[in-house]
C-alpha positions, 0 to 999 in steps of 0.5 A: 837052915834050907839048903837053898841050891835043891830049891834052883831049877836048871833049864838047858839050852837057855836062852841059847843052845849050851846055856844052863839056866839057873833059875830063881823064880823057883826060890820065888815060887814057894812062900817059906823058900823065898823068906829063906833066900831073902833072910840068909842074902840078907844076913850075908848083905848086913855083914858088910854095914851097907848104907845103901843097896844097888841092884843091877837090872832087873832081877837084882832088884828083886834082892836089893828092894826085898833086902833093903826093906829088911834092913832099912837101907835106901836101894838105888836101881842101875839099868839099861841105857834109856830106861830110866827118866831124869839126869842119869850118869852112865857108864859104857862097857866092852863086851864080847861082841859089842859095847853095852851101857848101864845107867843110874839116876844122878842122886847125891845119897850116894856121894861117900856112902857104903854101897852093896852091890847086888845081883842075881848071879855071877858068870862072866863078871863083865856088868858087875865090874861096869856097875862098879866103874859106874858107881864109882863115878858118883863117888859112892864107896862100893865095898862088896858085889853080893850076889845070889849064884855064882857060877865059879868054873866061870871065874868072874870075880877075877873080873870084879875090883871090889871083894866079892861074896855070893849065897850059892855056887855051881862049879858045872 
């Protein structure tokens, strides 16, 4: 098994000064080591029985559409407010300075499904525990957030109310 953390660059100072950038197109980058990240998340993913897969914009759904191709599972996008077209349920969330606003595409496959949750990374926990409250409104059964990365000196997942599981962490 490939250690896939040797594999992530770091960029300081991004997006802002005092930033550490954990980037994934690195894992991208390299054939053999993006069939590696895709097969270990998605051995993490299967675990958990999913039924569907919900990605969190925009580089969860790089996971959840390559995961859910691999496991057969339908994938369902949650976005910015005003990006997606039709009837959209949206979910309004405080944060640090502000609110913001996650949506979805109103679909009845998600009504008493098994939903994963997935994303890229964790820091803070403030839109994944959002893309939970939102999915939960469609009464679709959200039993984990997966993520890539975790960030733990963060403590993010004190934010999530679902369990939560990741592939990689960084104490930094």
């Amino acid at each position: 098994m490939i250690d896939l953390k040797k594999h992530i660059e770091t960029h300081p100072d991004f997006p802002k000064p005092g930033i550490l950038f954990y980037d994934i197109s690195s894992l991208m980058a390299d054939a053999k080591i993006w069939q590696e990240t895709i097969n270990q998340f998605s051995s993490l993913v299967k675990k958990y029985n999913p039924q569907v897969l919900a990605g969190i914009e925009s580089r969860g759904f790089i996971f959840a559409s390559s995961i859910g191709y691999k496991l057969g599972c339908d994938v369902i996008m949650i976005r910015k407010k005003g990006k997606l077209p039709g009837k959209t349920i949206h979910h309004f969330y405080k944060l640090e300075y502000g609110t913001d606003c996650l949506e979805i595409q109103k679909r009845e496959i998600l009504k008493n499904k098994n939903v994963v949750l997935i994303d890229d990374l964790l820091a803070t926990g403030g839109t994944a525990g959002a893309a939970i409250e939102l999915l939960q409104k469609t009464e679709a059964k959200v039993s984990v957030f997966l993520t890539l990365i975790e960030l733990t000196n963060l403590k993010g997942r004190n934010k999530i109310k679902v369990k939560t599981d990741s592939l990689i962490s960084f104490d930094e």
